[in-house]
N, C-alpha and C positions, 0 to 999 in steps of 0.2 A: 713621399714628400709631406712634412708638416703640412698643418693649416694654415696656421702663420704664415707660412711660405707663398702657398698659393695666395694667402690674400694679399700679399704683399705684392704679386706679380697680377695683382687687379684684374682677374682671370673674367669679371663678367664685361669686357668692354675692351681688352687688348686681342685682337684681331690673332696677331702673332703666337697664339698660346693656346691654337684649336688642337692641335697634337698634343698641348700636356693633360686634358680636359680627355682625352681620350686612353690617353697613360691610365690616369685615375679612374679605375674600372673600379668604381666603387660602387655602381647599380646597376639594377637589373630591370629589365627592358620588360612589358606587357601590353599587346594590344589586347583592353579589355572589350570596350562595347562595341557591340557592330548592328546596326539595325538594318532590316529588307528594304528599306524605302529610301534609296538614294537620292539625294538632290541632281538636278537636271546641270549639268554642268555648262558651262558658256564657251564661246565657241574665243578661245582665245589668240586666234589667229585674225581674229575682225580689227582693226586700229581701236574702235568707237569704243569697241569691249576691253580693248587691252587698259584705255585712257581713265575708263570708269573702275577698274577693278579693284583699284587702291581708294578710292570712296567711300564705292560700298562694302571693301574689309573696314574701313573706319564707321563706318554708319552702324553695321552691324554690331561690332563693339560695344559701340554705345549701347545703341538699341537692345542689346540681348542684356548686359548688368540692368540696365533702367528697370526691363522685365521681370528682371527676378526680383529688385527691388519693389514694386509694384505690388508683385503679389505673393510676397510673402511676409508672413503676419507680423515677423521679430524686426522686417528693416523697415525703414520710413522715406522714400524716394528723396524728399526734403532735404534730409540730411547726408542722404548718399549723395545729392549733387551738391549741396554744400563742400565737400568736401574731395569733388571730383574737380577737373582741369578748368571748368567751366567757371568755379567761384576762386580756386587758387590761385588762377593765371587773368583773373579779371580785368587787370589794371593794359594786360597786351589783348585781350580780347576787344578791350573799350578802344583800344588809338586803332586797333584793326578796323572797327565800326566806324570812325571818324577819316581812318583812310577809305574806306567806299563814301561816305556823304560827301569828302572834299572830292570826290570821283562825281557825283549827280546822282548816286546810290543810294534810295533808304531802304537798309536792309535791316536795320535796328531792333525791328518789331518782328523780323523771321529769327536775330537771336532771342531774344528777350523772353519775345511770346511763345516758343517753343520748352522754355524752361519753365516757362509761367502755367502752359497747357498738358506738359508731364505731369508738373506735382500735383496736377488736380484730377489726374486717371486715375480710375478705381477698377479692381481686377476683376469685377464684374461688366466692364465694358464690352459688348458685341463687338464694338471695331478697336477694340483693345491692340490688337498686335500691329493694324494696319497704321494709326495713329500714333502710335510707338517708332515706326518704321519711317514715317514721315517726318515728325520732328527730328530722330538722328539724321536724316538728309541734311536735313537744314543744318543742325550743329556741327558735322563732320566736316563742311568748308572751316568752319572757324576753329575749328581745334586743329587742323591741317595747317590756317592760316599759324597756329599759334607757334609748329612743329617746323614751320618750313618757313613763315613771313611770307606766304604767298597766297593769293586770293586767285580762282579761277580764270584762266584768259577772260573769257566771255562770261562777268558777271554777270550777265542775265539769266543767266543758269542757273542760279542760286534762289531765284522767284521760286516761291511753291506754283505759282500755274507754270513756271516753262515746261515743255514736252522733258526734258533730259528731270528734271527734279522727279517726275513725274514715271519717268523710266526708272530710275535707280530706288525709288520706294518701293517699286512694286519687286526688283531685285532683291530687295531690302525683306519686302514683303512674306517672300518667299521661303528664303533660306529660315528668317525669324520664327513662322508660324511652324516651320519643320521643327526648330530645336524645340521652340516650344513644347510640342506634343511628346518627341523623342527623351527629349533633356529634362526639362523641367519637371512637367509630368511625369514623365521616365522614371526620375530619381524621387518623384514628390516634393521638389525642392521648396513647393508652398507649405510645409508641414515645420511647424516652428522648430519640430526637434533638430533639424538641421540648425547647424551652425556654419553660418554664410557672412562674409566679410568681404568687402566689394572693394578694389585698389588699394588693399594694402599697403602703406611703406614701409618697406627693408631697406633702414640705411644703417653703414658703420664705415668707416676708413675711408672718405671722401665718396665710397661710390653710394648710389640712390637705384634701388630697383623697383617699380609696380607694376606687381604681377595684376591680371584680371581680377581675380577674388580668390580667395580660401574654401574651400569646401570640407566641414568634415575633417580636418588636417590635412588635405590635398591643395596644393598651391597649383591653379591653373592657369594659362593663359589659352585665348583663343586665336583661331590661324586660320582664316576663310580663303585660303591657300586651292588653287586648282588642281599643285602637283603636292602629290601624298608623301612624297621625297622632303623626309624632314632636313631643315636646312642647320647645319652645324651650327651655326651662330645663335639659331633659337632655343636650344637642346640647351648651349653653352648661357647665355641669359638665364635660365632657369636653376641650374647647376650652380652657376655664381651667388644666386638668392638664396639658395639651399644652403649653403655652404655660409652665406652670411647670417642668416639667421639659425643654422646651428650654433653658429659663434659666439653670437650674442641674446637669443631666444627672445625676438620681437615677439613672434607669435608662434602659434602650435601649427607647425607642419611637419607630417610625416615622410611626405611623397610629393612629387608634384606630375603633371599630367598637361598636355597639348589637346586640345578639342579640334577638334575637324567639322565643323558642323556643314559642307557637301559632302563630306562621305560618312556622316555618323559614326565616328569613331573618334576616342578617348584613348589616346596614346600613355600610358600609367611608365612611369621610372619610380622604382622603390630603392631605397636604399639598402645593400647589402651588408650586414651589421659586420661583418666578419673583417671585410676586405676594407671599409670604411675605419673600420678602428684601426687597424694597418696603420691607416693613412695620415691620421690622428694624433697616434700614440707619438 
């Protein structure tokens, strides 16, 4: 099948076209990193855990780019969240804030001052990772609100003193200070020679994709996923961006890769020159 073809059949977002994505064996599959020190996994059969577990995937998110923004020497948090969901979608983040005050909500100063108390973290902070972990709590309802138009039943869960904010940082806490060590450290990713690009956009032919960041020519995204059972639609997301920016060479990516950061693994797809050009020509 052409390129052309597939883009035309808007393969990163038509549901219907997980079979042709799978036609197109045009890469090759590696699970590269694996470390001894597995995250403690949650017990997903609890309601309370099941409710929280799409949070703190979003909290994490945040929290782990902001990190690597943080501390390393070539990016500037500033300008990574300038240009993160939180200053692009501002004008729906502002009526979201104005729907909790017309509620009896000021939660204004949990957005504001959370963006205001990142950009003044320095990666020699002691409670660097824990205070990383807390503001994405807090930002995670509003970028959720922004995703969905929905603010938590019980917004009083959204206080930094409620018990549940309170829970889900230290969830936050956790998983963070592991990749930390594993990932960050791991790769050296504080060493300027890395070349690290944080929510790239891939756009062309009406579709829009942002991956996690760039690494190195490696396009990732993260998936704080329980079951290790990669799900077709995320494989196929990634595929689609590859495939868009082959076409049009936004940026330099060679490979792209899925991160597991509970079970320390870096899932690698590289592209098979051979079978790819096939596909192409």
């Amino acid at each position: 099948m052409k390129l052309t073809e597939v883009m035309k059949l808007k393969v990163l977002f038509d549901k219907n076209q997980e079979a042709l994505l799978h036609d197109i064996d045009i890469f090759q599959y590696n699970r590269v990193e694996q470390y001894t020190n597995h995250a403690e996994l949650l017990d997903y059969s609890n309601d309370a855990v099941k409710k929280r577990a799409m949070t703190v995937g979003t909290a994490f998110n945040i929290a782990f780019k902001f990190l690597i923004a943080i501390t390393h020497d070539n990016l500037d948090i500033g300008t990574v969240i300038e240009k993160s969901v939180f200053k692009e979608e501002a004008i729906t983040m502002e009526l979201g804030i104005q729907k909790l005050e017309s509620e009896g909500h000021s939660l204004s100063s949990v957005f504001y001052g959370s963006l205001a108390m990142i950009k003044d973290l320095k990666k020699e902070d002691p409670e660097l990772i824990q205070k990383v972990a807390s503001y994405a709590v807090s930002l995670s309802w509003f970028k959720s609100y922004f995703e969905s138009g929905f603010f938590p039943a019980d917004v009083s869960v959204m206080y930094v003193s409620s018990q549940v904010h309170q829970d889900l940082t230290n969830e936050v806490y956790l998983l963070l200070k592991k990749s930390y060590y594993e990932f960050i450290l791991g790769y050296i990713l504080d060493s300027p020679e890395h070349i690290i690009i944080i929510e790239p956009k891939l756009s062309a032919d009406d579709i829009t994709y942002k991956p996690d960041f760039i690494l190195d020519g490696t396009m990732i995204d993260i998936h704080t996923t329980a079951n290790l059972k990669t799900g077709p639609a995320n494989v196929k997301k990634l595929i689609g961006a590859y495939l868009l920016n082959k076409k049009h060479k936004t940026e330099v990516i060679e490979e792209f890769a899925i991160y597991y950061p509970r079970f320390s693994l870096l899932d690698r797809y590289t592209e098979d020159v051979q079978k790819f050009n096939e596909v192409i020509e």
